[in-house]
C-alpha positions as CSV (number, residue, x, y, z in Angstrom):
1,X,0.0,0.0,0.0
2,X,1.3,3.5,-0.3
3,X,1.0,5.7,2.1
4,X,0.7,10.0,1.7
5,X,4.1,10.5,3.4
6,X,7.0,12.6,1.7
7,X,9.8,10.7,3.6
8,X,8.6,7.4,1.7
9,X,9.9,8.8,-1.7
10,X,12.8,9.2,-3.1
11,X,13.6,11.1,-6.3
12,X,16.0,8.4,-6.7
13,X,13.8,5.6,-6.9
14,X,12.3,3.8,-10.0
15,X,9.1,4.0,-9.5
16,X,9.5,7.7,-8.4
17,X,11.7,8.2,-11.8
18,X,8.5,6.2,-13.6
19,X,5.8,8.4,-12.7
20,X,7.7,11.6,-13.3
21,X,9.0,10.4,-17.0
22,X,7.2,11.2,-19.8
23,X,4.2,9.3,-21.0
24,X,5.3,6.9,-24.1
25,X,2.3,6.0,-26.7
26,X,1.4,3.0,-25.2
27,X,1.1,4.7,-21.8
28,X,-1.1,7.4,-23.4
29,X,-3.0,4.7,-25.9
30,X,-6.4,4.7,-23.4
31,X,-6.4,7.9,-22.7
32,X,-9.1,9.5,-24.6
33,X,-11.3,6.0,-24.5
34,X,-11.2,6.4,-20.5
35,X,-11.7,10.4,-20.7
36,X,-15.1,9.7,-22.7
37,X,-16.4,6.7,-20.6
38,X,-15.8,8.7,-16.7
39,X,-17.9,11.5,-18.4
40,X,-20.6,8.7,-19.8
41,X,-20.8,7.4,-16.1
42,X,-20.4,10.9,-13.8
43,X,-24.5,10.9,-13.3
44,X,-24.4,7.7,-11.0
45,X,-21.7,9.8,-8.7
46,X,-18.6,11.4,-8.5
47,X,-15.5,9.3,-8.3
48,X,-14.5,10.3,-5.4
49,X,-17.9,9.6,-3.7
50,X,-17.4,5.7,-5.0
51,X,-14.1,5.5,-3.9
52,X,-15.3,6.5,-0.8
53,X,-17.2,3.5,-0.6
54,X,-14.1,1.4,-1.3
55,X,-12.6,2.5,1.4
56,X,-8.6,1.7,2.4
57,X,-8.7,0.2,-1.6
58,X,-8.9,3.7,-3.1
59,X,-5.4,4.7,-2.8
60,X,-5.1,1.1,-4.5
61,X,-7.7,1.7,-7.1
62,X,-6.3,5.3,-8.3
63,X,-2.8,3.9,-8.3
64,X,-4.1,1.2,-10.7
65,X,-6.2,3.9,-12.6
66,X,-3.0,5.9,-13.3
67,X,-1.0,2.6,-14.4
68,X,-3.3,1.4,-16.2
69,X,-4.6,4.1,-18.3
70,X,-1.0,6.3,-18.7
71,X,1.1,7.3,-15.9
72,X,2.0,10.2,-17.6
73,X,-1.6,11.5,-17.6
74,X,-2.2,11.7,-14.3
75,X,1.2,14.3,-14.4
76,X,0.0,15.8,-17.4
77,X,-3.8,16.6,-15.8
78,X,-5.2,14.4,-18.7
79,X,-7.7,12.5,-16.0
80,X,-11.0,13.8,-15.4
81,X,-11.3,16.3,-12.9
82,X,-12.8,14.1,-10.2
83,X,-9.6,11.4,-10.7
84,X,-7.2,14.0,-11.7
85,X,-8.1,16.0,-7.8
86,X,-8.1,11.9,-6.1
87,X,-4.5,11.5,-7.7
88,X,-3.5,14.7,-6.8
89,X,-4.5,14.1,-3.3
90,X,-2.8,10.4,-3.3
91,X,0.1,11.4,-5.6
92,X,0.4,14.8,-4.8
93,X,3.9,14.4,-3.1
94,X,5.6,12.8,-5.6
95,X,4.5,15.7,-9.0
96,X,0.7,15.1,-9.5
97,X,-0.7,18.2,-10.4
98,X,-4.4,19.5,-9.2
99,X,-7.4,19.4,-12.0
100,X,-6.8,22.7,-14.1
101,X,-10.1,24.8,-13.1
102,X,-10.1,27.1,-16.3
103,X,-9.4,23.2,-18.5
104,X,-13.0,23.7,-20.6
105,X,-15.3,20.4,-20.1
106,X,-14.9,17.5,-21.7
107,X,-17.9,16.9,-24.5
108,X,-18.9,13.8,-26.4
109,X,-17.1,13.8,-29.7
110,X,-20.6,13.4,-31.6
111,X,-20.8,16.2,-34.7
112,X,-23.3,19.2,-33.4
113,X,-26.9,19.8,-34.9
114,X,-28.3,23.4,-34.0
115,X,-31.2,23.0,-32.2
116,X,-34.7,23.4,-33.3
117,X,-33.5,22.5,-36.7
118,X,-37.2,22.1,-38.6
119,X,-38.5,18.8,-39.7
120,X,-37.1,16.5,-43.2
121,X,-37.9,19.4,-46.0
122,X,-40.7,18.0,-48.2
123,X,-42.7,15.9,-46.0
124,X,-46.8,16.4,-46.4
125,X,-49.8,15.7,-44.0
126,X,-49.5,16.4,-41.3
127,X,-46.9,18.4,-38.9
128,X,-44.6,15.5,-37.4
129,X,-44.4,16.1,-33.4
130,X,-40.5,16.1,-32.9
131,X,-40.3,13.6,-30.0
132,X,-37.1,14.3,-27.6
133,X,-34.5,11.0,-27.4
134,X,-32.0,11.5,-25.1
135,X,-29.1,9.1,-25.0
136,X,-29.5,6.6,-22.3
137,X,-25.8,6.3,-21.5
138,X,-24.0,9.4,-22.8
139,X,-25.9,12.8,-21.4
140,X,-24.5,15.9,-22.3
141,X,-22.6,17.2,-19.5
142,X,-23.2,20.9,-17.7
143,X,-22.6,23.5,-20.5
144,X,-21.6,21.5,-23.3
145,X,-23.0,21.9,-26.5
146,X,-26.0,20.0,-27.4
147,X,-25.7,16.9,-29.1
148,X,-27.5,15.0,-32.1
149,X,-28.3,12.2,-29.7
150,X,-29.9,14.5,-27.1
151,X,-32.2,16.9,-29.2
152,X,-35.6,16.4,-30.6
153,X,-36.0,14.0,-34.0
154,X,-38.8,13.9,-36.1
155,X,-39.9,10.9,-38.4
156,X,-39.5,11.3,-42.0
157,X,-42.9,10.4,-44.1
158,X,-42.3,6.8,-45.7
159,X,-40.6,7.2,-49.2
160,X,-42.9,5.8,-51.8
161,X,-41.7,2.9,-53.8
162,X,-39.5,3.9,-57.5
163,X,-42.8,3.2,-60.5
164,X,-45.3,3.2,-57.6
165,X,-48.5,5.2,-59.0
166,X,-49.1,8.7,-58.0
167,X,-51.7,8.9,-55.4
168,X,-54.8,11.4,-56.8
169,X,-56.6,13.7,-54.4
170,X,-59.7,11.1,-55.2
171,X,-57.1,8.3,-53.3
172,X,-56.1,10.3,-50.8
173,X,-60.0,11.5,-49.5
174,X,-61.5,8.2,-50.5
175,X,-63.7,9.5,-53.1
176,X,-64.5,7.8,-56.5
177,X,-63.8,9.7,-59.4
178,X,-67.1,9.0,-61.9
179,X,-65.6,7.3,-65.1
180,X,-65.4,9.6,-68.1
181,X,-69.1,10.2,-69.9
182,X,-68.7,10.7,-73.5
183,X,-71.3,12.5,-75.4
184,X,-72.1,12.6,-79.1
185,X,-70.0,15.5,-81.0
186,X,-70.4,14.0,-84.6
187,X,-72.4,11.4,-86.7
188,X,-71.6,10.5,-90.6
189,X,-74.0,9.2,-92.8
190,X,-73.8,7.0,-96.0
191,X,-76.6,6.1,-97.8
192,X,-77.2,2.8,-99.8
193,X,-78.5,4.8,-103.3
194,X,-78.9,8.3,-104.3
195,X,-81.1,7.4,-106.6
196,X,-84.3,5.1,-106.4
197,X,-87.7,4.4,-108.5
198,X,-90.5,5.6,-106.3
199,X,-91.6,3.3,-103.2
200,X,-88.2,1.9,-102.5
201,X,-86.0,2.1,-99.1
202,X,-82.3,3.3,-99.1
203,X,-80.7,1.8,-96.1
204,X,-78.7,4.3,-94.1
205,X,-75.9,4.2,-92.0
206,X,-73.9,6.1,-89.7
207,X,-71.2,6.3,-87.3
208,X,-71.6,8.2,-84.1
209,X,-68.3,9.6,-82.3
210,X,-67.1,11.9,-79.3
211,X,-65.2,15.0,-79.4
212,X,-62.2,12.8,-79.0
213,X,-63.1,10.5,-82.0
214,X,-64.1,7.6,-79.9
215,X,-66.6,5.6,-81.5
216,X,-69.7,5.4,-78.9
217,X,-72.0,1.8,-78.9
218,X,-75.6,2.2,-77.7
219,X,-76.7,5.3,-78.7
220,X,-79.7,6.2,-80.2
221,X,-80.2,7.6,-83.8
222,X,-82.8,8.5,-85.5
223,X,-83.3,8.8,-89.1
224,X,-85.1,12.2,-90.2
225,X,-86.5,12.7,-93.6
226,X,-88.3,15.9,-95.1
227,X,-89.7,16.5,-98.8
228,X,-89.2,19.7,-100.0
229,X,-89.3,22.5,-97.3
230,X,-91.1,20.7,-94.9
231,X,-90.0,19.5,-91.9
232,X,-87.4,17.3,-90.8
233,X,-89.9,14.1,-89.2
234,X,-88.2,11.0,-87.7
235,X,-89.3,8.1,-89.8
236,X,-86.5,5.5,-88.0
237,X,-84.1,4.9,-85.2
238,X,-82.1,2.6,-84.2
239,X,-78.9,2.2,-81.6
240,X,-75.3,1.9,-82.5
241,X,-73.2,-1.5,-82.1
242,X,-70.3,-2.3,-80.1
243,X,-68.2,-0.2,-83.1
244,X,-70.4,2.8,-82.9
245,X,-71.6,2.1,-86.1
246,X,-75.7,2.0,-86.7
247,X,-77.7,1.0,-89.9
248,X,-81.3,1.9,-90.7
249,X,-83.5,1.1,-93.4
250,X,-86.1,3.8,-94.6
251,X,-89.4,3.7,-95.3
252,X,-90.3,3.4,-98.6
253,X,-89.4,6.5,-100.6
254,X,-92.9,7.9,-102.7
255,X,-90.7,11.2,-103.5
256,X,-87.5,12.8,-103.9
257,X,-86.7,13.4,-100.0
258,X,-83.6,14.4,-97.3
259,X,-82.2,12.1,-95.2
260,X,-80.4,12.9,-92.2
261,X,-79.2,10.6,-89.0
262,X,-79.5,12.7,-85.5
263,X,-78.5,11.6,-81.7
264,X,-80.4,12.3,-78.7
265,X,-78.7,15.4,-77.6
266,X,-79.8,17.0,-81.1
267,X,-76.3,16.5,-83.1
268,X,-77.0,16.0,-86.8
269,X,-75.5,14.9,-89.3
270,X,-75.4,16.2,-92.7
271,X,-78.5,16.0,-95.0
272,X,-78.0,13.6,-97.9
273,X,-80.5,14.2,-100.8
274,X,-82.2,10.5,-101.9
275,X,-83.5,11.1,-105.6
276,X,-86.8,9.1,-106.7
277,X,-87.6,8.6,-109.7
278,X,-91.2,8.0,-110.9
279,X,-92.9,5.2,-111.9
280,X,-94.9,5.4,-115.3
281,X,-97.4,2.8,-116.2
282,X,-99.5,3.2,-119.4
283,X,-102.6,0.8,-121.7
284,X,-105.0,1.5,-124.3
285,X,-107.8,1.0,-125.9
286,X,-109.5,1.5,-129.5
287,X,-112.8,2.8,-129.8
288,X,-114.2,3.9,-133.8
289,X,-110.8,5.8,-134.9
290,X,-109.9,6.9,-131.0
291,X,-106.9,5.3,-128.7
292,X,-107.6,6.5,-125.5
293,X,-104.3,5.9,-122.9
294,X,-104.5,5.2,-119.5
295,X,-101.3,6.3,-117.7
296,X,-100.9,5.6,-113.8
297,X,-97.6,7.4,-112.4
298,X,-95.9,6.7,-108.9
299,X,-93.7,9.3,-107.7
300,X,-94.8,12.4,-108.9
301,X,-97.5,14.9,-107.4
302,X,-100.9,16.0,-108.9
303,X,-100.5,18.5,-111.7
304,X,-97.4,17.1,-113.5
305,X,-97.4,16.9,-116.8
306,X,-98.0,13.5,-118.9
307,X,-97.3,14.0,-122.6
308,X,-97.9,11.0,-125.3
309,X,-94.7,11.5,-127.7
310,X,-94.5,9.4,-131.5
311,X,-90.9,9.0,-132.8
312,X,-90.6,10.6,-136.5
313,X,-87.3,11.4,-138.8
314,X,-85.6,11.1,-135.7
315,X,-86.9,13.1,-133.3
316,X,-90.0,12.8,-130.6
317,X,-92.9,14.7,-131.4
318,X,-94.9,15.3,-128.6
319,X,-99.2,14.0,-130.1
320,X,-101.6,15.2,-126.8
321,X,-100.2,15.9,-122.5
322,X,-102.1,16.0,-119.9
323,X,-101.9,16.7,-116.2
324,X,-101.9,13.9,-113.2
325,X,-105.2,13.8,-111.0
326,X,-104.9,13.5,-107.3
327,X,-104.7,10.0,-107.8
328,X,-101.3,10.0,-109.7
329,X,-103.6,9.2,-112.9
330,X,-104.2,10.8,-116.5
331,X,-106.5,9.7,-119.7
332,X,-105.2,10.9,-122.9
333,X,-106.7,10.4,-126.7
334,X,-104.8,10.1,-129.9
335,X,-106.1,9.1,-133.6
336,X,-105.8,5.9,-134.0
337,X,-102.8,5.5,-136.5
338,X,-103.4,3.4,-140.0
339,X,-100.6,1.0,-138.6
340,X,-99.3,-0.5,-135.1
341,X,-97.0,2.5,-134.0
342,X,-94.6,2.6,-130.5
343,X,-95.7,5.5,-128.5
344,X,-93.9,6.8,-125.5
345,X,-95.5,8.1,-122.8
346,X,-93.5,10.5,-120.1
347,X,-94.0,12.5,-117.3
348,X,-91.6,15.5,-117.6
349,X,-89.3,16.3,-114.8
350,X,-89.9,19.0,-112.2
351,X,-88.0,20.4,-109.0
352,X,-89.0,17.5,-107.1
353,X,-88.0,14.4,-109.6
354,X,-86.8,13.3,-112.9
355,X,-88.4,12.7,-116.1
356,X,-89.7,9.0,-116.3
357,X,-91.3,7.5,-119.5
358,X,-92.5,3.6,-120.7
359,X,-93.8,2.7,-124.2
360,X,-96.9,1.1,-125.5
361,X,-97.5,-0.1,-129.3
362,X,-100.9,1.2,-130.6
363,X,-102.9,0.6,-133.8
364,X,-105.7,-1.1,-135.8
365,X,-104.4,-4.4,-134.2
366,X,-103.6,-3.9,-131.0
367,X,-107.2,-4.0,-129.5
């Protein structure tokens, strides 16, 4: 054991000469490891309170502390305060200085963070509490600088995955975004003949489309038709197929009319002019020196004119017209000629349809 008496020592002496040399590397290797780990620990009690517990074995123990972790320190003042003032008071009488008052205190080693530094830039939702973690075994001694370890951390928000789809304010609140309604912008039309004999159907078709050229199925189109300046009237409808095509066959056609194909919210297409042509019928009879024709005419309206024309030196010359009754009908006379003779009988055209015409053979034989 050694005791605190001057006598005891001699300058002379090894160990004397030991603990006054200079501290070699390997002496000095702990040093720093040691300084940190008594500044972790100094909350459960001073050093010199715990060697007060030890008792007689503290003069022991700070012998063995010097040793151990660089004799040279404890000459130097490289021990903690608390061990550098114990092995002052133990080793004082052979060099051991006193703890340096003005020495700043020892801090932990871990890089500063100023404090109240603001949340991870870019997070959303909602404001992240910072929740205060304090490191269990190194606190920040009096009047050091604050640590990361000891200050207040917040939680970044979860980074979502690389390709992962980017939520929609629908996702986010829960609601359900309505799929996309297209409406009718345009609708073609094609028609099967421009040009018909009276009381035949054209079959019409379409294609109906959005704004965006999408071809809509299941709409419905009606076919409109008009004669002259009257109104447009649906005579037709139909819905379109899984292509957005639709096909509709008319009514029969008695006159030249307009065809157009229209959706429910009133978009047209254009109107496609369907002529008709009439129908001309025509017989006979003989009576005396009198053949009186019968003609019969489809596709025209009362009033138009029926003429009865004979074929000579080339040319038509027109023998006896006559106007159509109500009934699409007209009775004309000519002389009954010496011989059989082809007549032609034709309604002329007007604003509303073509010229039609048939032939008949009349004469003293053809009763």
């Amino acid at each position: 054991m050694i005791e605190n008496d001057d006598e005891d020592f001699s300058s002379d002496d090894p160990i004397v000469r030991a603990l006054r040399a200079p501290g070699t590397p390997d002496e000095l290797a702990g040093e720093r490891d040691f300084v940190a780990a008594f500044a972790a620990q100094r909350h459960h009690g001073s050093v010199r309170r715990i060697f007060s517990r030890v008792g007689v074995g503290a003069t022991t123990a700070v012998a063995a502390v010097a040793l151990s972790t660089g004799v040279a320190a404890a000459y130097t003042g490289g021990l903690p305060d608390p061990v550098q003032e114990l092995a002052h008071d133990v080793l004082g009488p052979v060099g051991v200085p006193a703890p340096d008052p003005v020495r700043p205190p020892v801090v932990s080693r871990t890089p500063e963070r100023t404090a109240g530094a603001s949340p991870t830039a870019g997070a959303t939702g909602p404001t992240a509490t910072p929740t205060p973690t304090a490191s269990a075994t190194e606190p920040s001694a009096p009047g050091s600088t604050a640590t990361a370890s000891s200050l207040p951390t917040t939680s970044a928000p979860p980074t979502a995955p690389i390709g992962a789809p980017t939520p929609t304010a629908s996702s986010s609140t829960g609601a359900t975004v309505p799929p996309v309604r297209r409406v009718p912008a345009a609708v073609s039309i094609e028609v099967s003949d421009r040009r018909v004999p009276a009381d035949t159907p054209v079959t019409v078709t379409g294609v109906v489309t959005a704004e965006d050229g999408h071809r809509l199925r299941k709409r419905s189109v009606r076919l409109m038709a008009r004669v002259g300046k009257q109104r447009w009237t649906q005579v037709a409808a139909a819905k379109t197929d899984r292509r957005g095509q639709v096909a509709i066959t008319s009514p029969a056609l008695a006159r030249t009319s307009e065809l157009r194909l229209a959706t429910a919210n009133k978009v047209r297409s254009n109107a496609v002019r369907v002529v008709v042509v009439p129908v001309v019928t025509a017989s006979s009879t003989n009576e005396g020196g009198t053949t009186t024709i019968t003609v019969s005419v489809r596709g025209a309206r009362a009033g138009d004119a029926v003429a009865v024309l004979r074929r000579k030196d080339g040319t038509y010359v027109r023998l006896t017209q006559a106007g159509l009754d109500a009934d699409g009908t007209a009775v004309l006379t000519v002389p009954t000629p010496r011989r059989q003779v082809r007549l032609v009988v034709r309604v002329l055209s007007t604003p509303q349809h073509p010229s039609a015409q048939t032939s008949l053979r009349v004469g003293p034989e053809a009763g």
